[in-house]
N, C-alpha and C positions, 0 to 999 in steps of 0.2 A: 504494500500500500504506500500509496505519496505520504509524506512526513507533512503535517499541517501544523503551521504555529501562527498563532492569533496574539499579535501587540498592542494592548489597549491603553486606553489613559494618557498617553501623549498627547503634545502637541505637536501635529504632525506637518511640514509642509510640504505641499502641493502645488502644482501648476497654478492649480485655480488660486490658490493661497493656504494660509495658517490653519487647518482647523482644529479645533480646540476638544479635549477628551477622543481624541480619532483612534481607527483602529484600521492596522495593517494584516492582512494577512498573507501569507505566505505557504504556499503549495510547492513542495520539493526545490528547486531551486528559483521561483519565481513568484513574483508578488500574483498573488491571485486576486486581491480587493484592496483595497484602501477606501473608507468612509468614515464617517463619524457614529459615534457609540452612544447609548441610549441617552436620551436626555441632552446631546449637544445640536440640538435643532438644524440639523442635515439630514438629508437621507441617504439610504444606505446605496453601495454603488452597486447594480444592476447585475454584477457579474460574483457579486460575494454567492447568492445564492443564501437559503436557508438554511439558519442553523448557522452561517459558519463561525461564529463567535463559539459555536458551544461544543466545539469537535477539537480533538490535538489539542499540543500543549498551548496555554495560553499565560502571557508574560503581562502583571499588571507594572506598566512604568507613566506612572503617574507620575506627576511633576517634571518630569523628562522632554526633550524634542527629540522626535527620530527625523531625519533628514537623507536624501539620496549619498550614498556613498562616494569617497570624494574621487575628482580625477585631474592626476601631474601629467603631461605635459611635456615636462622637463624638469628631471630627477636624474642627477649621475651618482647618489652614493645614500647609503646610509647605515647603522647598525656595524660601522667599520670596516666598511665591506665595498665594495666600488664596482661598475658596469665595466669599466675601466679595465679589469683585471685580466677577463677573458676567459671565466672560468665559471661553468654553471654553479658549482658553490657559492659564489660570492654572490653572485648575481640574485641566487633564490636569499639569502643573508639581506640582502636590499629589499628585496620585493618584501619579505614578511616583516621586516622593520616598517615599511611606508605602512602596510596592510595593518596592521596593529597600530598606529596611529589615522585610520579611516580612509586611506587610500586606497579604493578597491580596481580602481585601474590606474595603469601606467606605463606610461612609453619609458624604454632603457635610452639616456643619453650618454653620448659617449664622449670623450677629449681630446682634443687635436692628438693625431700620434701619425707615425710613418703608412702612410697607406696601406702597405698588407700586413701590418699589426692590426689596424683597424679592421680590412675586410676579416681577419682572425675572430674579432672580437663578434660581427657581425653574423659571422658563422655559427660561433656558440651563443649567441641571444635571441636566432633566429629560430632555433630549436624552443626556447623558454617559448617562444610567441606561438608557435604550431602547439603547445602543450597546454595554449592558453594560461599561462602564467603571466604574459606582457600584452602588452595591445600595440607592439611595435617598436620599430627602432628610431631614434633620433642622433643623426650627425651633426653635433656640433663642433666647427671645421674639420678640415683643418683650412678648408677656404673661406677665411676670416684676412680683415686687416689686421697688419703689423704694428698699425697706429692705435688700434682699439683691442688688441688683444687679451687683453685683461688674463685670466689664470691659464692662458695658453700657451706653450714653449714655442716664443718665437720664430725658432730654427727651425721647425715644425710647417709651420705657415706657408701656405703655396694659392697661387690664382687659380680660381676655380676651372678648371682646364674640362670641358663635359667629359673627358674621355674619362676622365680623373672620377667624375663625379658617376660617370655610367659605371665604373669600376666596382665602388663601393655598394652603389645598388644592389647590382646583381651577386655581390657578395653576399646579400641581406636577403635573397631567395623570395622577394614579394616583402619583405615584413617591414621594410623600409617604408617610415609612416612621415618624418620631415626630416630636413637638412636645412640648418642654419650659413649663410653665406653671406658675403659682402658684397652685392651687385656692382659695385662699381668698381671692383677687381675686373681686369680681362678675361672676356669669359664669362663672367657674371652674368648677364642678362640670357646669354644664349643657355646656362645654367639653369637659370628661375625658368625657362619654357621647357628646356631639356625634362625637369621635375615636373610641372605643372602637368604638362603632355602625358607623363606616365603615372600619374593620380598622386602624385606625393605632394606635400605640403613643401613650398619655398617658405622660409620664413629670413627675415630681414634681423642681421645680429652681429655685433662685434665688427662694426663697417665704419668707416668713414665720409661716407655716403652726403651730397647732398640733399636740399627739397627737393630740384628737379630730377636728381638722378635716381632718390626714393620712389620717387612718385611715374618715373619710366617702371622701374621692377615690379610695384601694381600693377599698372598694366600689362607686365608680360607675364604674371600668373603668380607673383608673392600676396598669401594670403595672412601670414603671420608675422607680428614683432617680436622678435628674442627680448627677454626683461626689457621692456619698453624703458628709455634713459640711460639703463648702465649700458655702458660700453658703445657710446654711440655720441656724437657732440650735442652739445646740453642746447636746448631751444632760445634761442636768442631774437632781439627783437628785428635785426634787421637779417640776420639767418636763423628762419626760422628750422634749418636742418631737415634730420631724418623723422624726427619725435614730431612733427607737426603733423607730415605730410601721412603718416602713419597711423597718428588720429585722429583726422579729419576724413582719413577716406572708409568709407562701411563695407567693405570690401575685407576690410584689415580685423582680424584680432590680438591683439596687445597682450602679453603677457606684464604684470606687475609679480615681481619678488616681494610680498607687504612680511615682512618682517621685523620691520619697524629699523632698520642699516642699512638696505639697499635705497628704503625711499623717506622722503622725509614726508609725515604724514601729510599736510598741504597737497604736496606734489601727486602723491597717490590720489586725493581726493579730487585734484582738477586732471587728473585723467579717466581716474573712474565717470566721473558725470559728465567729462566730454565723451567718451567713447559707449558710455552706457553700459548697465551688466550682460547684455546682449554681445557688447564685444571686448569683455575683458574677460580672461582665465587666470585667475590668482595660480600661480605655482611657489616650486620650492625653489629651485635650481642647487637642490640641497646635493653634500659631497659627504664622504662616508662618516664625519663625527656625528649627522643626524643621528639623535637619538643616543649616542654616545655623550660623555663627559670631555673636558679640553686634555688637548696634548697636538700631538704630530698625526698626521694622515698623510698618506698619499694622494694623488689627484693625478692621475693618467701619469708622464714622466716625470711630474714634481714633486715636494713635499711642500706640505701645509700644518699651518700652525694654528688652532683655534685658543683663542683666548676671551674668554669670559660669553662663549658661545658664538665670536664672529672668527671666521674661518679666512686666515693669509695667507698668500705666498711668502716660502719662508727665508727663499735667498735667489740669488742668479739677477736678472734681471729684469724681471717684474717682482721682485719683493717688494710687499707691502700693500701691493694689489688685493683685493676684495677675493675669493677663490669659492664664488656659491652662497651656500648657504648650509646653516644646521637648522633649517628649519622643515619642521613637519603639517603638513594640512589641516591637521586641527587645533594648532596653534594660529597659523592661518586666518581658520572661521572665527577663532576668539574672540581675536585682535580685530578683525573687521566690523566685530557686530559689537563688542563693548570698549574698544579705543577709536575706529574710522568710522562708527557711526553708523552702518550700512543696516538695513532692514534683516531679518533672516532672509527672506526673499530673495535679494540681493545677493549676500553673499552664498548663497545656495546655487544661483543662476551662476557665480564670478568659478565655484569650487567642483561645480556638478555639471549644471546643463552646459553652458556654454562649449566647453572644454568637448562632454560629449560630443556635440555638433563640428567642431574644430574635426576630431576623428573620425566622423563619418558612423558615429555609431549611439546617436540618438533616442533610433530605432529599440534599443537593450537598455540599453544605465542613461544616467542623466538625471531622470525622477523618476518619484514612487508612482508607477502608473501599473494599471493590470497589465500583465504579458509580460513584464520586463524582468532579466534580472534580479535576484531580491537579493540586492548590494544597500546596504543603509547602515548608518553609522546614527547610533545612541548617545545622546547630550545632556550634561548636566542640567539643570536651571541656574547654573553660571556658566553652561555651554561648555565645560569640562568634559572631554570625553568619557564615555562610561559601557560602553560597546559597540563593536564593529562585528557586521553581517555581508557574508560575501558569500550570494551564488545560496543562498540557504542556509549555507551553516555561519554558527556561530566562531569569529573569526577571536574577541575579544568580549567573553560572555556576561552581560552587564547584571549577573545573577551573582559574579564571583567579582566581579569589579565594585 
């Protein structure tokens, strides 16, 4: 028999919105209903059918928000562990660190390295993805500027050459889901179509890029910002740069780092409500001390230094450089909704839907709807995590939490 478990007494949010005393439930690996529970003056949704409140187990989490499960993006480490490494171990050491803090999907990014280290790395993450462990791969460069390279090894860095770029692909055997580059590198644009043409996400990052030469890479098929600001020139009044042109066009989704280091709150909050929760995906761009304590890491060919939870390059020549983040997505939704102010709605749309729709995969996670997925992640009533649900089971069981 299907495994049935009925979530009551939350506050649940929904497409439609908030509703209050709701109840989810979940048939084997998918939400089979989501409505409101007696006495919250809703009706019940069409598809729960009779009875289902009073079948399987049933979980009463009163004073709690259950919310859709969250989705990165861009994630190169966490749990000490790194994408970087090229080793299905480390790799699943990352995925269950994000997972146990509410990430139930997530692309593997990777760090500029010698191209068949990379298609290497490729090889063995493409595997995680066929086993449905990832929802794809993300190359970030090694066809980045040298001007903006931020925790990248210079030496490393090369113009995005397509032959270069078809390489790495077809290393990734389909699973290849974005590749961050500098369009205004040689090669670049003919890069962003090269991707575009074969369903991959161009995204705009670690560039030196102008307005106008941002604003050619839209039109030849870049639909995503790498952390929107970092590593890119700052938007000025009479250049108004890459960061304008990027969120001005609806075309484009913006990735923010909100960690409260990468951005300064202000800044986060005039690009969130110029670009709308429609088109921003809160991520981590977290590296392997996520979820760890400070010390040294690795970061593809560097070392990194984290101190007091902000993560450096720790010598060579970008020391001192910014190297990610140790941040995890439910710190994330916190910060958004009790320091930036954001609705849960909001940050729901910035951590869940949006991101979905960026992947192509809508259609399954995103929100709590019937048919989808039953990926959701359990919130204090100070929005403290308190369990995570992936796929039906219980990932982080908020019975023992």
């Amino acid at each position: 028999m299907v495994q049935r478990t009925v979530l009551t007494g939350a506050r649940v949010a929904l497409p439609s919105g908030v509703v209050e005393n709701g109840r989810v439930t979940v048939e084997g690996t998918r939400i089979a209903a989501t409505d409101a529970g007696p006495g919250a003056g809703a009706g019940r949704d069409a598809d729960a059918g009779p009875g289902a409140a009073g079948s399987g187990a049933v979980r009463d989490l009163t004073g709690c928000w259950i919310v859709p499960g969250f989705i990165d993006i861009h994630v190169h480490g966490g749990g000490g562990a790194s994408f970087s490494a090229g080793t299905a171990e480390e790799a699943l050491t990352v995925v269950r660190t994000h997972r146990a803090h509410g990430t139930t999907t997530q692309l593997a990014s990777t760090v500029t390295g010698d191209l068949d280290d990379l298609a290497r790395q490729a090889s063995v993450l493409s595997e995680l993805v066929e086993q449905g462990e990832l929802a794809g791969i993300h190359f970030e460069g090694p066809f980045i500027s040298p001007h903006r390279c931020g925790a990248h090894q210079p030496s490393l860095l090369r113009a995005p050459d397509p032959a270069d770029v078809r390489k790495l692909v077809d290393a990734a055997r389909g699973t290849a889901r974005m590749m961050t580059l500098a369009p205004e590198l040689p090669g670049g644009l003919e890069s962003v179509r090269l991707l575009a043409d074969s369903g991959i996400i161009a995204a705009v990052g670690h560039t030196d890029s102008g307005y106008e030469a941002t604003r050619e890479a839209v039109d030849a098929g870049a639909t995503v910002a790498t952390h929107l600001f970092n590593a890119m020139p700052s938007l000025l009044h009479r250049e108004p740069g890459p960061v304008a042109a990027l969120l001005e066009d609806e075309r484009v989704t913006v990735e923010l780092i909100n960690d409260g280091t990468h951005l300064h709150p202000a800044v986060l909050q005039l690009a969130f409500h110029r670009a709308g929760a429609g088109r921003v995906a809160f991520i981590t761009d977290a590296m392997g001390a996520a979820g760890m304590s400070d010390g040294r890491y690795p970061l593809g060919p560097m070392e990194v230094e984290v101190r007091d939870g902000v993560a450096r390059i720790s010598d060579g020549p970008t020391a001192g450089s910014i190297a990610g983040s140790t941040l995890t997505l439910d710190r994330a939704f916190r910060r958004a909704v009790t320091v930036d102010g954001l609705s849960v709605g909001e940050a729901v749309r910035a951590l869940s839907t949006t991101p979905a729709k960026v992947l192509g995969l809508d259609g399954r996670v995103g929100t709590l709807e019937p048919g989808k997925d039953a990926d959701l992640v359990v919130l204090g009533p100070d929005f403290r995590l308190r369990g995570v649900m992936r796929r039906g089971t219980w990932v982080v069981d908020p019975e023992v939490n």
